[in-house]
C-alpha positions in Angstrom: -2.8 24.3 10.4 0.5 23.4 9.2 1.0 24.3 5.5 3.0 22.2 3.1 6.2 24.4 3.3 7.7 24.0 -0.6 11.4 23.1 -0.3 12.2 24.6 -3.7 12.1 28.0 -3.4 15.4 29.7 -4.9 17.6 28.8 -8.1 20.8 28.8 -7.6 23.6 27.2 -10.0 24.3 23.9 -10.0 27.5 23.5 -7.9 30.5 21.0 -8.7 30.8 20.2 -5.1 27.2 18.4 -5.0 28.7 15.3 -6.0 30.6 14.6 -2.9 27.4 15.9 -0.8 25.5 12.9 -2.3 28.4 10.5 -1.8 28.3 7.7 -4.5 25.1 8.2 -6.2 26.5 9.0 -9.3 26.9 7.5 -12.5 29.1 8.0 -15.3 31.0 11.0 -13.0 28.0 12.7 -12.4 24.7 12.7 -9.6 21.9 10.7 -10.9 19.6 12.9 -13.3 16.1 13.7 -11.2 14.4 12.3 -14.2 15.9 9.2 -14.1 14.7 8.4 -10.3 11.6 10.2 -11.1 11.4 7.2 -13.7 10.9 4.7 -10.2 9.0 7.0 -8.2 6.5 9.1 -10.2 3.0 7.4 -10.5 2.9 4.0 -10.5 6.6 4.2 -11.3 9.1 1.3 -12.6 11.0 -1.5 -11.0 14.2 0.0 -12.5 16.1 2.2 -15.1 18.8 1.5 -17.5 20.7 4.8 -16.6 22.8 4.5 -20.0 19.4 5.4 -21.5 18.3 7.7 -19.2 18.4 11.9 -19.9 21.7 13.1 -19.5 21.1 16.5 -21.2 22.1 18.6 -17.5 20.2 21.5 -19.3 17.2 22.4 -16.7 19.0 21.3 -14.2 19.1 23.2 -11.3 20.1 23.0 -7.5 17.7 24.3 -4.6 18.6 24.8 -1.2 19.0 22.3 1.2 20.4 20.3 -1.5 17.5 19.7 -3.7 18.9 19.0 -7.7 15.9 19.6 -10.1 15.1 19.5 -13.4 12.0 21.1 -14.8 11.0 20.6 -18.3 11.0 23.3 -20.1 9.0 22.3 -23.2 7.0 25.3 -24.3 3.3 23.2 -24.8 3.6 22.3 -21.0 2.5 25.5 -18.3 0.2 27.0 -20.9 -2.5 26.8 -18.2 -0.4 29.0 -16.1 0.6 26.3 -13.8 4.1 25.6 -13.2 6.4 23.1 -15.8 6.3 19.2 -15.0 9.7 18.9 -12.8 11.5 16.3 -11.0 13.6 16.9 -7.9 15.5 14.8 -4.7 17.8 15.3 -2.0 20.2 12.6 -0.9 19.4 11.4 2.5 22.1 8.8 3.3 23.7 5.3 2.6 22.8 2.3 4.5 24.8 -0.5 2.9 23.8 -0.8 -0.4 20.8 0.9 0.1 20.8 4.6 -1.3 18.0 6.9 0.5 16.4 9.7 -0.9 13.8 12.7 -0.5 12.0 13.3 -3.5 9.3 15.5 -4.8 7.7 15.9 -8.5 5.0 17.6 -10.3 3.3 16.9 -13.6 2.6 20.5 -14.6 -1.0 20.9 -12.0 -1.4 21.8 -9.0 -0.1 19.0 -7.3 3.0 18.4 -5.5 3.6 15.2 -4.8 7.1 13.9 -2.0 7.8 10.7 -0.8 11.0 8.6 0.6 12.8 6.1 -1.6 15.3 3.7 -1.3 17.2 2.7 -3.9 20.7 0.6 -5.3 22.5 1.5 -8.6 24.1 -2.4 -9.9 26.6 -1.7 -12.8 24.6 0.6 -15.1 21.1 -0.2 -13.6 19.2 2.2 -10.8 17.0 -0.6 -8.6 13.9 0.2 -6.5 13.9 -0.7 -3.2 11.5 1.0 -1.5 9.1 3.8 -1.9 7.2 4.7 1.3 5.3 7.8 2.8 3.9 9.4 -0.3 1.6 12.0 -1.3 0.7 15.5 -2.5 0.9 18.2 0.1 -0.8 18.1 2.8 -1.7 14.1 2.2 1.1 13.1 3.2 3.7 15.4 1.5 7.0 14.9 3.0 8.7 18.0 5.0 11.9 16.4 5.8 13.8 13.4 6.3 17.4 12.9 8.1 19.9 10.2 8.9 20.1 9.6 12.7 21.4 6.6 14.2 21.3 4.4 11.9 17.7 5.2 10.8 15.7 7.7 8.9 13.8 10.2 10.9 10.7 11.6 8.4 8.2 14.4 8.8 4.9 14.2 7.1 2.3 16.2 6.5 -1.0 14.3 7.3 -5.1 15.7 7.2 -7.5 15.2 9.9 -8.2 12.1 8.0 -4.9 11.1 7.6 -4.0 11.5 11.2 -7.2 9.5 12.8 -6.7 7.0 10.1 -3.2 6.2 11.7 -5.4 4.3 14.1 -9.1 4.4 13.1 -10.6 2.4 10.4 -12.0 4.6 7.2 -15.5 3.5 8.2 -15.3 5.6 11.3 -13.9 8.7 9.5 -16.1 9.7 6.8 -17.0 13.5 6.5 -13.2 14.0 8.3 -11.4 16.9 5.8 -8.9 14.6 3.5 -8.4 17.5 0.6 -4.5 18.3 0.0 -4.2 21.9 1.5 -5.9 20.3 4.6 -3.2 19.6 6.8 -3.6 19.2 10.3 -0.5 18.2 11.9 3.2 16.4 11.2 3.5 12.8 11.8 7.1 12.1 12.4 8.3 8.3 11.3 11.4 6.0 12.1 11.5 4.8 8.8 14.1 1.3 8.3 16.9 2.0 5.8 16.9 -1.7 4.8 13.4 -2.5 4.3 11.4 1.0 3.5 9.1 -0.3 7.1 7.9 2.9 9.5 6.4 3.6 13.1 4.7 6.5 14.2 7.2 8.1 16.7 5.2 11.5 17.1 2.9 13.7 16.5 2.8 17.5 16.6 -0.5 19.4 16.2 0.9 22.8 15.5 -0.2 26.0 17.3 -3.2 27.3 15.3 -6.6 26.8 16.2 -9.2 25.8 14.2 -12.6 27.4 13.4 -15.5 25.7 15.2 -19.3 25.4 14.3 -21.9 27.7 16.9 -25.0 26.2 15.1 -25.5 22.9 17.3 -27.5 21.1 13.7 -24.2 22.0 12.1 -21.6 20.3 14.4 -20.5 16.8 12.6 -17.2 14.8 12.9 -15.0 17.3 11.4 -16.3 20.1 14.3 -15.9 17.6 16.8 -12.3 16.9 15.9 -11.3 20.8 15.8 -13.0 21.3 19.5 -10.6 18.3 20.5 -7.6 19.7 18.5 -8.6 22.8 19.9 -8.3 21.7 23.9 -5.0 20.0 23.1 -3.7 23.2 21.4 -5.0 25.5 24.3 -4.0 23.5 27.1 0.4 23.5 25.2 -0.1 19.4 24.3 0.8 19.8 20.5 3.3 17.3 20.9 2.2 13.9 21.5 4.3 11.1 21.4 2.4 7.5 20.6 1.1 6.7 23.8 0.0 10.3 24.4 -1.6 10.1 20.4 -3.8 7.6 21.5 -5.0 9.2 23.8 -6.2 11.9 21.6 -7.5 9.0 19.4 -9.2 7.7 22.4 -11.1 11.4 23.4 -12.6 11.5 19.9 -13.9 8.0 20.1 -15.4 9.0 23.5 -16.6 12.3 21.9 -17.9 11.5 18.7 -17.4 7.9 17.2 -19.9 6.8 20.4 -22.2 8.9 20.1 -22.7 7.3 16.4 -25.9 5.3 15.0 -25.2 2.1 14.6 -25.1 0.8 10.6 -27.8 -1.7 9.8 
């Protein structure tokens, strides 16, 4: 399994020259504040933010590498639990036009650690929402990495069994698959549109470890039958599957499992 590999790892302090790495996404001489996109982003999130009224206290504020700027909050009554301080954290991906793209990742002081890709303008004093696409916590659907290329955004994602059969399948076909987020089972790579926020599948890589397999023939169920599949694929070097070679896995665990199914009355 691919585990969620957490992109902030190391403080460092925060650096003048991060301005200029992010370009123009800046306001009032400085990069936006994390908690001011986390203000479009986070949950259901908001349309936009007046960033005159936004936090512009820069205490908290600290930069990761690979250009991550965070900003945990350090209020005392949050963490009690043990868990780590609600925080809010991006990386500048690129401009396209007037379209500003960003990695992001946030936590509300639990367990979960929650990435996506955002796209998103700054008119006058005003941060806009254009897009937010490819979210989730960890391994459903936590982000690993996104990159300019071409014109285009190129984005790794962390998907579960379910995830990954549900790129194709419908949900009734997929029930008893593992969905939990420390389930991962692969990285689905996405051509993402700077413009719009609208992705493709482009690939698929299944990793190199193998998964553990039921002996007990009244145990085997759908989540057994996918790991013997995952299994062959990883033992015979086809981790990496572009679409048309995808649905052809997709098409071997129909055959193997999804067939072999009672029909619903």
């Amino acid at each position: 399994m691919n585990w969620f590999l957490l992109l902030l790892l190391l403080p460092s302090l925060f650096p003048s020259s991060l301005l200029a790495s992010g370009q123009d996404f800046s306001y009032d001489g400085k990069p936006i504040h994390p908690s001011c996109l986390g203000e479009l982003v986070e949950d259901e999130g908001k349309e936009s933010v007046d960033l005159s009224k936004c936090k512009v206290d820069w205490k908290g504020v600290e930069t990761r590498p690979q250009g991550m700027i965070e900003f945990e909050d350090m209020d005392p009554k949050d963490g009690e639990d043990g868990g780590r301080h609600p925080f809010s954290a991006y990386r500048f991906v690129g401009k396209f036009g007037d379209n500003y793209i960003v990695l992001y990742q946030w936590g509300g002081g639990g367990t979960g650690i929650f990435s996506g890709l955002a796209g998103v303008r700054i008119e006058g004093r005003t941060l806009l929402k254009v897009f937010n696409v490819l979210g989730g916590d960890r391994c459903n659907g936590g982000l690993l990495s996104a990159k300019a290329e071409n014109g285009r955004i190129l984005a790794e994602v962390n998907v579960t069994p379910y995830d990954l059969m549900s790129l194709r399948l419908g949900p009734e076909k997929l029930e008893g698959l593992q969905s939990c987020s420390i389930c991962c089972a692969a990285v689905a790579t996405f051509e993402v549109d700077p413009g719009t926020g609208t992705s493709r599948l482009v690939g698929v890589d299944l990793g190199s470890d193998l998964e553990d397999v039921q002996t007990d023939p009244a145990e085997v169920g759908i989540q057994d039958c996918f790991n013997r599949l995952y299994n062959t694929y990883i033992r015979s070097k086809r981790s990496k599957l572009d679409p048309r070679a995808f649905d052809g896995f997709v098409k071997e665990f129909e055959k193997a499992w999804l067939k072999g199914l009672p029909e619903k009355k």
